[in-house]
N, C-alpha and C positions, 0 to 999 in steps of 0.2 A: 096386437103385435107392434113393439115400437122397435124396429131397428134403424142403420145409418142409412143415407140417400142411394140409393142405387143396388144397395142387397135386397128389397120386398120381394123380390120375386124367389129366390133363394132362399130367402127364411121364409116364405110363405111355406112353400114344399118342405122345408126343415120341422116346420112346429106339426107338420101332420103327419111326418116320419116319428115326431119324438112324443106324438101323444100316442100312436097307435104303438109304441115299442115302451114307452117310459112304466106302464101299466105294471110288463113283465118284469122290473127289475126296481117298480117300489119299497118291494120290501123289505132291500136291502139296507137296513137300518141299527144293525148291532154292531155300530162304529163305535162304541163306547165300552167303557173307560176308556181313555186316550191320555199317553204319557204328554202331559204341554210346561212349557217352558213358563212361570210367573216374574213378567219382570216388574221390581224391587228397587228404588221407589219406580211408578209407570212411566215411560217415556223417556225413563232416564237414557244419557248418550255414554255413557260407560258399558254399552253391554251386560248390563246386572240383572240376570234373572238364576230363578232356582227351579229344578223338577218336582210338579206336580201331579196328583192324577185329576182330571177334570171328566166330571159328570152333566150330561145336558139337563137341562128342565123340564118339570113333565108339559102335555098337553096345555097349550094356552088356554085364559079364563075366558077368550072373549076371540073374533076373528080380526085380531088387529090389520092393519095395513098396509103394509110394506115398501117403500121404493125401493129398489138395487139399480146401481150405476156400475157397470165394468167398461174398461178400457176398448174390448173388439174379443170379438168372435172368430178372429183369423187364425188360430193355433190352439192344440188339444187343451194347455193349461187349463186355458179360458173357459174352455168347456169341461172340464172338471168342474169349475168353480160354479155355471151354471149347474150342473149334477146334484151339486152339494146345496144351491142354496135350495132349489126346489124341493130335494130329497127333505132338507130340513125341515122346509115351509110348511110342505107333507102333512110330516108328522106333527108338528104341533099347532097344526091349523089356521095357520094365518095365513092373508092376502099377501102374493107376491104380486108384485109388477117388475118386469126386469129388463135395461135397456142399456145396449149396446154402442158407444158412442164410433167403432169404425177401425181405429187406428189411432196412435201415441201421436198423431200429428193434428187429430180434432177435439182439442181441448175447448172451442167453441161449441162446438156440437154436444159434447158432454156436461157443460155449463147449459145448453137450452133444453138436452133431455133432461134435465133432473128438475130443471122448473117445469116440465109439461107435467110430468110422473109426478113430483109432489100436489101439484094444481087439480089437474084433470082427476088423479085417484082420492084426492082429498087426503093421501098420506101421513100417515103418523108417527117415522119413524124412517130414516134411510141410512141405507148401506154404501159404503165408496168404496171402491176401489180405482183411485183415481190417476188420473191420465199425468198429471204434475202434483207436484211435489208443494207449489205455493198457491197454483191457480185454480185451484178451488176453495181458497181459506175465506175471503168474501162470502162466498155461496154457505157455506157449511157455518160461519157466525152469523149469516143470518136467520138458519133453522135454529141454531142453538138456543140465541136470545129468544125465539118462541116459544124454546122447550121442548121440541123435539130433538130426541139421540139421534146422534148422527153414529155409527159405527165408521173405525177407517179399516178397511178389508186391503192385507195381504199389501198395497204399493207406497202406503206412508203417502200423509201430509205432514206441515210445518204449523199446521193451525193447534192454538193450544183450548179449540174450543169442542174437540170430539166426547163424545162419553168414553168410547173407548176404542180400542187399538185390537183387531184379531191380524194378527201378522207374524213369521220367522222375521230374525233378523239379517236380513240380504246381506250384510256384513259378514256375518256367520256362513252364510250359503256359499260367499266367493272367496272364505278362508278356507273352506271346507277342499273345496275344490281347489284350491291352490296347493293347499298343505299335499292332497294327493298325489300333484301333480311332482312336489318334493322331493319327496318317497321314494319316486321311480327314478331319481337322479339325484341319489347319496354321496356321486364324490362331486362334492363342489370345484373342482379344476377341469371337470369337462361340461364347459360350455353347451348350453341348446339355448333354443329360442321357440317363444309359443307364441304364434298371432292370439289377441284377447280381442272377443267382439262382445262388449257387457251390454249392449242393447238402447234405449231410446235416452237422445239426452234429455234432461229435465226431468223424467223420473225419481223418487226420491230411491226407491229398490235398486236404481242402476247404479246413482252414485253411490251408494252402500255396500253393491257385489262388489264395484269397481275399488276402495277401498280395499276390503277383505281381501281382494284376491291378491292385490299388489303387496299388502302388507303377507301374507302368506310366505313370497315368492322370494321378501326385501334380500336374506341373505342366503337362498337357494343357485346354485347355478343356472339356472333360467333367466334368462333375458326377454324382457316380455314388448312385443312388435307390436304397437299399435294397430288396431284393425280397422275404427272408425265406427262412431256412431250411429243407432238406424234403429227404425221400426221393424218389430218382431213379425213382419210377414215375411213370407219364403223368398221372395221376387229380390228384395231389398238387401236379404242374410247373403244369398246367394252372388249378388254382385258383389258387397264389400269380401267376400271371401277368393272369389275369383281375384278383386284386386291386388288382394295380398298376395296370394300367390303367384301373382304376375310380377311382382318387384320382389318377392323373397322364397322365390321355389327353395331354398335349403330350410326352412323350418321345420321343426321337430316334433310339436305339436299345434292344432288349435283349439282354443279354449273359449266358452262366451253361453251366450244363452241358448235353451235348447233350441230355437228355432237354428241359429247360428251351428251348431252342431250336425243338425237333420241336414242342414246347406250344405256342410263340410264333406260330409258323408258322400252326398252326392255327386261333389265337384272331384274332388280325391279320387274319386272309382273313374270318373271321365278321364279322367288326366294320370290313370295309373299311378299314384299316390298313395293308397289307402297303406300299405304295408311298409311306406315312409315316414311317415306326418299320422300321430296318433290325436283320436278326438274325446274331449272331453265337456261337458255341461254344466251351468252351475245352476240350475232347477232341473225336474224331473217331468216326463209326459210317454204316451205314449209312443213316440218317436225314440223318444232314448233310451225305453225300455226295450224295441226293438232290435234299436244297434245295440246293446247290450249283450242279447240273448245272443246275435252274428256277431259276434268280437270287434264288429265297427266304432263303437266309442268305449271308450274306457270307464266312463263312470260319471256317476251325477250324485249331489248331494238332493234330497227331497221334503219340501214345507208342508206333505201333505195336506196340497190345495185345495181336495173335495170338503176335507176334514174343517178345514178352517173356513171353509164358506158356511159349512153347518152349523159352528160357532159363531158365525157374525149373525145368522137370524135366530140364534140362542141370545146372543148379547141387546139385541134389540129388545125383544118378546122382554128379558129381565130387565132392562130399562125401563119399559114400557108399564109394566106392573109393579114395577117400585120393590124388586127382588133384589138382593144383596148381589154383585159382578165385580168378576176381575176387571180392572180396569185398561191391562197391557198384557198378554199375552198372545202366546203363537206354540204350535203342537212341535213337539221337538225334532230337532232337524237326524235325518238317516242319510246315512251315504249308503250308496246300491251301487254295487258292481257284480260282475259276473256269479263272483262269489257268495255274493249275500242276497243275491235276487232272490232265491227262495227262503229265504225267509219273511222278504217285504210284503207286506198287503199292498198290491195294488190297488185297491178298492179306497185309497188314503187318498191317491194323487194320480187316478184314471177312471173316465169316463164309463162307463158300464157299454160293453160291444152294442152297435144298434143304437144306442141315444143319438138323439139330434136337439139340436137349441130350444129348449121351453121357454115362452118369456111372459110368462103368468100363471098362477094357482090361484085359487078361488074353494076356500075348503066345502066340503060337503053339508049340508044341512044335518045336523044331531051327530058332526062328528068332534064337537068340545063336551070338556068333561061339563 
């Protein structure tokens, strides 16, 4: 078990809730075909991708090794993304090791798990989803130039030395969510204002929503109140939203990350608010999908997180075996609201009830083809 300083005793009880429950809900695994997004040329910054249908690989040749690095364990995303790499790992029989650096504020800690993980498992192959946007680009050319795929998962680097990219583009996610927020205020001569909280600076996904969403909004009658940057734990959401509403009780809406949303939710109901001030998300969890169902948030656009964690140990495994791969893609972004939630598979971008944090697989003896 590798987690941050001060969780062992938390995730020790977590990985033996999530092995005794993770059993019942392995076999959920016919997430495939999946409509995804190919972007054309990869990494391009024009936004240029086209729809696909993407097919996974079968069973690996051999139990390769795996490192995964994710940002923290503090919010459901995250643990979608756990769900999905495992779930993946699973099925095609290779070694996970999977390690949690804490929060968007330990990007040291994230730089010295991923030299324990690649060192200590003898690794051949690692996954990021990393904490900054530049500060792991040292780290990841130096696996490069060895030859091992670095996969970049779902939060964008600036390094141009990855094999490849499984990511929406957060540009898209905070267009997404803006454009809706449009919609709801078609005459442009009456004035609102939304507090925006797009989540941790130095992120590459944050400055991406944060774009998307501003350009959304540029000639909408929305007025967009600064909220203030900050790590996606609740404690942190919940203060900058309280601030805002402390200097701008007339706003009309708030908008920001799901964490920031669940905050909202809560603060709003305290402060008799909720039927003032409408809330809206620009990723999906289960938090949002519950204010959803209560008419507490308005809506969320979604990366299906699970989905795309099970393509980054797809993308590896093909690395790895010298398989033909997309180089830059991400599973095509859905808006869910009231209306469309039943349509949506949750199973894309939520945790299975009963999971708890796995942070290792070790395939079975005689389970490669």
């Amino acid at each position: 078990m590798r987690v941050a300083t001060g969780l062992v005793s938390l995730f020790s009880l977590a990985i033996v809730g999530g092995l005794l429950t993770f059993s019942a809900v392995a076999a959920e695994d016919e997430w495939y075909p999946v409509a995804v997004d190919v972007w054309s040329p990869p990494f391009n910054t024009e936004h240029q991708h086209a729809v696909q249908q993407y097919m996974p690989p079968e069973p690996a040749s051999r139990p390769w090794r795996i490192c995964a690095s994710i940002p923290h364990l503090k919010d459901d995303y995250w643990l979608a993304v756990n769900f999905g790499l495992v779930s993946e790992a699973k099925r095609l029989g290779v070694t996970l090791s999977l390690y949690e650096a804490g929060g968007y504020e330990n990007l040291a800690t994230q730089q010295s798990q991923i030299a324990e993980c690649m060192v200590k498992d003898n690794a051949q192959a690692l996954i990021v989803g990393a904490i900054s946007a530049d500060g792991l680009n040292s780290v990841i050319a130096d696996y490069s130039d060895k030859g091992i795929p670095v996969i970049d998962l779902i939060n964008g680097v600036s390094s141009d030395k990855i094999t490849a990219r499984v990511a929406a583009d957060f540009y898209d996610m905070g267009m997404a969510a803006g454009k809706y927020l449009a919609k709801l205020q078609p005459d442009t001569s009456k004035a609102a204002k939304v507090a925006w909280f797009p989540g941790p600076a130095g992120a590459a996904w944050v400055a991406a929503g944060d774009m998307g969403f501003r350009a959304a909004l540029n000639e909408s009658a929305l007025t967009i109140l600064d909220g203030g940057f900050g790590d996606t734990g609740i404690t942190e959401q919940t203060r900058l939203v309280e601030a805002v509403l402390d200097s701008h009780p007339d706003i009309d809406f708030i908008a920001g990350t799901a964490v920031s949303a669940e905050a909202a939710v809560q603060v709003l109901q305290k402060r008799n608010l909720e039927q003032q001030i409408k809330v809206i998300a620009y990723y999906f969890g289960p938090g949002i999908y519950r204010g959803i169902k209560r008419d507490a948030i308005l809506a969320a656009p979604s990366d299906s997180q699970a989905v795309l964690a099970r393509i980054s140990i797809d993308q590896a495994v093909r690395a790895l075996e010298k398989q033909k791969l997309i180089r830059h893609l991400g599973v095509t972004i859905k808006m869910v609201d009231l209306k469309s939630l039943p349509e949506f598979d949750l199973n894309s971008s939520i945790a299975p009830a009963g999971f708890r944090p796995i942070f290792s697989v070790a395939p079975k003896a005689g389970s490669l083809k």
